[in-house]
C-alpha positions as CSV (number, residue, x, y, z in Angstrom):
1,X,-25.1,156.0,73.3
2,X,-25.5,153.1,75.5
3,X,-27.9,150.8,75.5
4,X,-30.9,153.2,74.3
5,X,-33.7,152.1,72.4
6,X,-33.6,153.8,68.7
7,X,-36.2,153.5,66.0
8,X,-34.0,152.6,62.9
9,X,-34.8,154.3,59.7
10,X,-33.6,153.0,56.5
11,X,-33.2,156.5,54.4
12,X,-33.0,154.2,50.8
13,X,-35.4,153.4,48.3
14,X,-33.7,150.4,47.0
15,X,-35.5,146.8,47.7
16,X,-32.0,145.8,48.0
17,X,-30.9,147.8,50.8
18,X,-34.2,147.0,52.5
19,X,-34.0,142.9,51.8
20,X,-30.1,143.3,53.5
21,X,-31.4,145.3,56.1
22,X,-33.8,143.1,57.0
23,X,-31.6,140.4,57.2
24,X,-29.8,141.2,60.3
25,X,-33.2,140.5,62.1
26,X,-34.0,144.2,62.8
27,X,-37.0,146.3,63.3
28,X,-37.0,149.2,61.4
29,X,-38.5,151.7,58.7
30,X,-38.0,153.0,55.2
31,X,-37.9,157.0,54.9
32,X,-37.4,158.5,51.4
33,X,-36.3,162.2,51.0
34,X,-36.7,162.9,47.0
35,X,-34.2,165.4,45.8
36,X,-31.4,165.1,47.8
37,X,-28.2,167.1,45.6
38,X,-25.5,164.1,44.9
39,X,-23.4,165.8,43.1
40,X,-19.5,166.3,44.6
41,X,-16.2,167.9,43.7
42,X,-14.3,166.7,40.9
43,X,-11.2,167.1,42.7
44,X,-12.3,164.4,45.6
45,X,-10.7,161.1,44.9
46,X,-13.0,158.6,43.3
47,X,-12.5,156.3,46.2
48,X,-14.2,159.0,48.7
49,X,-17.1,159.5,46.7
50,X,-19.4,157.4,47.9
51,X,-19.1,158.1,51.5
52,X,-19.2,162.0,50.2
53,X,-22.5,161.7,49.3
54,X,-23.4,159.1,51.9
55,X,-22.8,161.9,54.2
56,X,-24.8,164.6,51.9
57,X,-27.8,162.2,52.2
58,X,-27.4,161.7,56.4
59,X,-27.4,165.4,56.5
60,X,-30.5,166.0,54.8
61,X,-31.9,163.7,57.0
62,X,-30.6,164.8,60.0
63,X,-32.6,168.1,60.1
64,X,-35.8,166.5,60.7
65,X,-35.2,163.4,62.4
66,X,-36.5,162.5,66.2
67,X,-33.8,162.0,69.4
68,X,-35.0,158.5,68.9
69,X,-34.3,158.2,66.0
70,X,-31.0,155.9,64.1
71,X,-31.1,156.9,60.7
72,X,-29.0,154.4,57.9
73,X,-27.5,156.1,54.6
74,X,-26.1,154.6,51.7
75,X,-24.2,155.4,48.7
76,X,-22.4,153.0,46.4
77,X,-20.4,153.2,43.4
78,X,-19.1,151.2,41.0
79,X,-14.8,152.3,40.2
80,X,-13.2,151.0,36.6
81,X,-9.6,152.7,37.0
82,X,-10.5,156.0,38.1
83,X,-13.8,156.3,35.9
84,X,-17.5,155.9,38.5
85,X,-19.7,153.9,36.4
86,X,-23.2,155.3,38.2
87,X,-26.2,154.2,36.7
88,X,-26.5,153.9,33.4
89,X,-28.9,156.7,31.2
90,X,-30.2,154.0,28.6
91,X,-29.7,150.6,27.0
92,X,-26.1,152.2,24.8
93,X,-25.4,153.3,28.2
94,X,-25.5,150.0,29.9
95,X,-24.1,148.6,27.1
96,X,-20.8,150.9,27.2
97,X,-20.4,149.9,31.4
98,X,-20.7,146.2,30.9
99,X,-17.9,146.3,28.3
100,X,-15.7,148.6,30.4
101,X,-16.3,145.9,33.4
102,X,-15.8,142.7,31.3
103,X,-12.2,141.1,31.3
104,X,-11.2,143.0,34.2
105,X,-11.6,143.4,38.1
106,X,-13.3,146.9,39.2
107,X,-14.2,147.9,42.6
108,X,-17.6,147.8,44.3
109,X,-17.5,150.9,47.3
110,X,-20.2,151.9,49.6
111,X,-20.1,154.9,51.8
112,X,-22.5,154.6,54.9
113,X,-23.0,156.5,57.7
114,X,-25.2,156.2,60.8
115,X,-26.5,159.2,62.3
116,X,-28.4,159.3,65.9
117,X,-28.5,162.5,67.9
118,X,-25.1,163.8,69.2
119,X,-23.9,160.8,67.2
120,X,-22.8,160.0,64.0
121,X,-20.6,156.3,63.0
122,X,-19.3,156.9,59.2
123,X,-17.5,154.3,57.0
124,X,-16.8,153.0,53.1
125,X,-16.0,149.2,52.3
126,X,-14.9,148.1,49.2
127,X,-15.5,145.2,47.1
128,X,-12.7,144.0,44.4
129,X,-14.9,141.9,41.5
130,X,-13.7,140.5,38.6
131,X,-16.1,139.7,35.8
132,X,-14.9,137.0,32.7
133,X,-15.3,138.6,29.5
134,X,-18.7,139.1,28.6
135,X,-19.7,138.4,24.6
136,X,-21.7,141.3,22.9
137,X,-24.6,138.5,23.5
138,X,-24.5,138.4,27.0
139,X,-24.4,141.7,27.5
140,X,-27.4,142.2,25.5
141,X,-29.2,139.6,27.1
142,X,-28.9,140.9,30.4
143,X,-30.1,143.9,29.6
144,X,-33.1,142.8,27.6
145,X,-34.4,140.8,30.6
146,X,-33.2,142.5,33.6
147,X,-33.4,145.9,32.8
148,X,-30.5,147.1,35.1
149,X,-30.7,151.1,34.7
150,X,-31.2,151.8,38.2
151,X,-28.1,150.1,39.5
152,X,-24.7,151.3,39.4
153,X,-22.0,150.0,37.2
154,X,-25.5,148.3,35.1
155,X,-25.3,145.6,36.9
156,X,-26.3,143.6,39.8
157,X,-24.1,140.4,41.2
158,X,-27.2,138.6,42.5
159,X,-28.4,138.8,39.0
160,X,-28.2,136.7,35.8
161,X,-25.0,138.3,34.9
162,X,-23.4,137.9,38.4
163,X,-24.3,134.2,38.0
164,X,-22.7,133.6,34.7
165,X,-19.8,136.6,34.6
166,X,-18.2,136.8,38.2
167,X,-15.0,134.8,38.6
168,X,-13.6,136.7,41.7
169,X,-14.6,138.3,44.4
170,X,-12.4,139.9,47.1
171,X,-14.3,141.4,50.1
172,X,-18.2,141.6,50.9
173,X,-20.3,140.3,48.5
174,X,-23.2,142.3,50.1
175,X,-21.7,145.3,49.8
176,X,-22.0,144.6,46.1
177,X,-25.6,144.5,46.1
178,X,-25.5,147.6,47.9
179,X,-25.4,147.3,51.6
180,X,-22.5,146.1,53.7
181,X,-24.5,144.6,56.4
182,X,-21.6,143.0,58.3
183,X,-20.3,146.5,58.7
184,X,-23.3,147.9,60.1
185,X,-23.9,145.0,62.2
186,X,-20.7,146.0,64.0
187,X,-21.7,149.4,63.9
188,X,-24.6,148.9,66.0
189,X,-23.2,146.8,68.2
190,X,-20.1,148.4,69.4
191,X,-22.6,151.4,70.3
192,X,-25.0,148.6,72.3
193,X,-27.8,149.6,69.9
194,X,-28.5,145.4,69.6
């Protein structure tokens, strides 16, 4: 894979994902498969998760994509001990996650992998973050205004809470919101796709 010309396709719904993406200065495009099975085996370990179903998602993809084509996958989980906080099912959901987090550092993990015919790069990073603990009134407040069911762990750092409830962070802070860009940045480079 040297120096060839791909068409990058971001295979994520998340304005997130798409805002990091972006970032690095790159053309590409968004392609959304809807029901793509993440489930995975309750005997993998909870820190290979996310790149379990990373890889689930790059292989539904990987049927119909173009030689052209570089397609991006994501997954990322929120870990507490060895409990996945995914994303929450309602406001008592959200409610029980931002408890479990406060007072305590969890880890952040994003499986990714890049996927380009005959090729395939595949990776995790994880994020340590420590949150203060959180009264019953912040907690509530941050859901009330920010809504956070479709984000894992029911929260997002670059959010309200992250502003007033992170005291440490140990790794890439953009892998927290969702993406770690640095990572894929090196990605593409080592194969000369930039």
């Amino acid at each position: 894979m040297n120096n060839k010309s791909y068409k990058i396709i971001l295979a994520s719904n998340s304005p997130r994902r798409k805002e990091l993406l972006a970032g690095l200065g790159l053309p590409f495009e968004v392609r959304v498969l809807n029901g793509i099975d993440e489930s995975f085996p309750s005997s993998l370990p909870v820190s290979d998760v996310a790149l379990y179903i990373a890889g689930k998602k790059a292989d539904a993809y990987r049927v119909n994509m173009s030689s052209d084509e570089l397609i991006i996958t994501a997954d990322t989980i929120v870990i507490v001990g060895d409990e996945i906080l995914g994303k929450p099912h309602d406001e008592a959901d959200a409610v029980r996650m931002l408890r479990e987090i406060s007072g305590r550092t969890h880890q952040v993990t994003t499986g990714v992998c890049l996927v380009a015919e005959g090729w395939e790069r595949r990776f995790s990073v994880t994020t340590d973050v420590t949150f203060k603990t959180l009264s019953d009134e912040e907690i509530h407040y941050y859901i009330d205004h920010y809504h956070p069911y479709d984000k894992a762990g029911a929260y997002g750092i670059q959010e309200w809470i992250g502003y007033i409830g992170v005291t440490g962070l140990n790794g890439s802070y953009y892998n927290v919101m969702g993406l770690p860009v640095q990572r894929i940045y090196e990605a593409l480079h080592e194969i000369n796709v930039l």
